[in-house]
N, C-alpha and C positions, 0 to 999 in steps of 0.2 A: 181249501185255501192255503193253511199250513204249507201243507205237499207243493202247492204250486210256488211260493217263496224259497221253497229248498232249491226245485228242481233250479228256477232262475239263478239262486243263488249259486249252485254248482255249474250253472253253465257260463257267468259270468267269472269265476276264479279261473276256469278252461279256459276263457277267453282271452284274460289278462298276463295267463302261464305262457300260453302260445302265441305272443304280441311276437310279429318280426323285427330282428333285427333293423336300427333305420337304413336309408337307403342314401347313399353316400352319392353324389351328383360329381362324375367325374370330371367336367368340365368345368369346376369348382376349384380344382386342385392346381397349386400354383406349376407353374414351367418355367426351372430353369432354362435359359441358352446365352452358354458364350460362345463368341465368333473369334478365333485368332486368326490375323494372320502373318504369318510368317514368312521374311525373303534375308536373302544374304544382300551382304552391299554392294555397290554396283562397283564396276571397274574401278581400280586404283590405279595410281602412278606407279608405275614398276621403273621406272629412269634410275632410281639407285637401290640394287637388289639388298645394300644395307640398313636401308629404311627400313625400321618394321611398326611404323604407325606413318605410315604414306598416306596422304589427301590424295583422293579422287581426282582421274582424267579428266578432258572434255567430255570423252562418250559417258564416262560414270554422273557426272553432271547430267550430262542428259538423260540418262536413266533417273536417275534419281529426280528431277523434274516429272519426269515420263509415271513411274511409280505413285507421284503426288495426283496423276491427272487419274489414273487407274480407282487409285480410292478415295479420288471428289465425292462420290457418292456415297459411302460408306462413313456411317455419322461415328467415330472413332470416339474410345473413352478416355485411350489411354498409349501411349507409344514408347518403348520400351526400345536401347540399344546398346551395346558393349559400349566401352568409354573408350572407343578410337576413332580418330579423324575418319575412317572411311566409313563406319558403319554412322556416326552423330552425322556426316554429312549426307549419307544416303537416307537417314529421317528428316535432316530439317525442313526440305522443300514441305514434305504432309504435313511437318508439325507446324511452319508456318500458315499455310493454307488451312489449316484444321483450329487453328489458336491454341494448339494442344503441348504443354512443355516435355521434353525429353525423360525420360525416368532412365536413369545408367544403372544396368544389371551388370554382374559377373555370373556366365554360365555355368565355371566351375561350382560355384558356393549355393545359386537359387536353390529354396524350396518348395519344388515344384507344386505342393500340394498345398502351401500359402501361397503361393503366384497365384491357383485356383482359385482360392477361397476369396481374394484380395480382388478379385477381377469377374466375380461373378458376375452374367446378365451381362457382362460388357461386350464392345468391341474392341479389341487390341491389335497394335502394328506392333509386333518384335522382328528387331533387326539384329541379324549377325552376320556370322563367317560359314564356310563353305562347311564345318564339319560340327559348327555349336548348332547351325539351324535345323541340319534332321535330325539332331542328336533333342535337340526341345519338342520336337514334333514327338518324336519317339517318347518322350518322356510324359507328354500332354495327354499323347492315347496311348500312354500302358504296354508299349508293343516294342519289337524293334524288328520295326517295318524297311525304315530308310537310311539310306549309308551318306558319308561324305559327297556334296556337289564337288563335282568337276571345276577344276580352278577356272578353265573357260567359261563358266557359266555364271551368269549375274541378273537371267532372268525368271529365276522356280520362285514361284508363289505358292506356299502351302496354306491352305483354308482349314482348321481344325473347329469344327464343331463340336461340342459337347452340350448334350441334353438331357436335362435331368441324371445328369453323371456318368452318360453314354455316347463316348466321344467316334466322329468320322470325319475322314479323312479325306482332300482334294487336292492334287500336286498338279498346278497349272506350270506353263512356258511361256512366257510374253519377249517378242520380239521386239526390240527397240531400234528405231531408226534414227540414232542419236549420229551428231558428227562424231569425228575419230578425233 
């Protein structure tokens, strides 16, 4: 009987040395995702090439309405624009429609890596200019993927995703059939 209290005895300390590690349930584990998106503002008044904080044409009006209808769907956290008539006017229609107030960035000075942290899990509209918006994209995902828009252009929608710290990339074209 002795004998047979040892042997248990030794097989039960075996048992307890060689317990597995727990087993960690990945579907448990939290996911980050933020969505940005990012576009330059729509058409300006160019009537005086002195200007250099011009309000928005008719057509940029329209775009920027057109813009608002694009991300009706899109439950926004937070909207984000340089402090000039073109770019504040080509957010207001979303931020109207969304009941979302403006946040004024300067892209030279953001720190892109509090802009992250500050915006986690959201969805953000950041609005700029032809050479601050891929230069933000670039800085969002780590890369320098994308160059200055073409002055003609006031319809690139970039969609930056990051998950769980690993960010990708969408550069749509939206066509607007705004008056002139």
């Amino acid at each position: 009987m002795k004998a047979f209290k040892i042997v248990l005895f030794i097989l039960l300390a075996i048992n307890l040395s060689c317990k597995d590690e727990p087993v960690i349930d990945k579907s448990q584990e939290q996911t980050s995702i933020s969505t940005f998106y990012l576009i330059r503002h729509a058409e300006k008044d160019r009537s005086n090439p002195d200007d250099v904080d011009p309000e928005l044409n008719q057509k940029g009006l329209g775009r920027a309405m057109h813009w608002a209808e694009i991300l009706a769907d899109t439950e926004l956290n937070a909207i984000y624009s340089t402090d000039y008539n073109r770019t504040a006017m080509t957010a207001a229609p979303t931020s109207v429609k969304q009941n979302i107030d403006v946040q004024y960035y300067d892209p030279s000075t953001i720190d892109i890596a509090q802009f992250k942290t500050d915006n986690l899990n959201n969805k953000v509209l950041v609005v700029g200019h032809s050479n601050t918006t891929p230069e933000f994209v670039n800085k969002l995902i780590d890369e320098q993927k994308y160059f200055d828009i073409d002055d003609s252009e006031n319809g690139t929608l970039f969609i930056v995703k990051i998950i769980n710290g690993t960010p990708s990339v969408e550069k749509l074209i939206f066509n607007c059939n705004c008056p002139d």
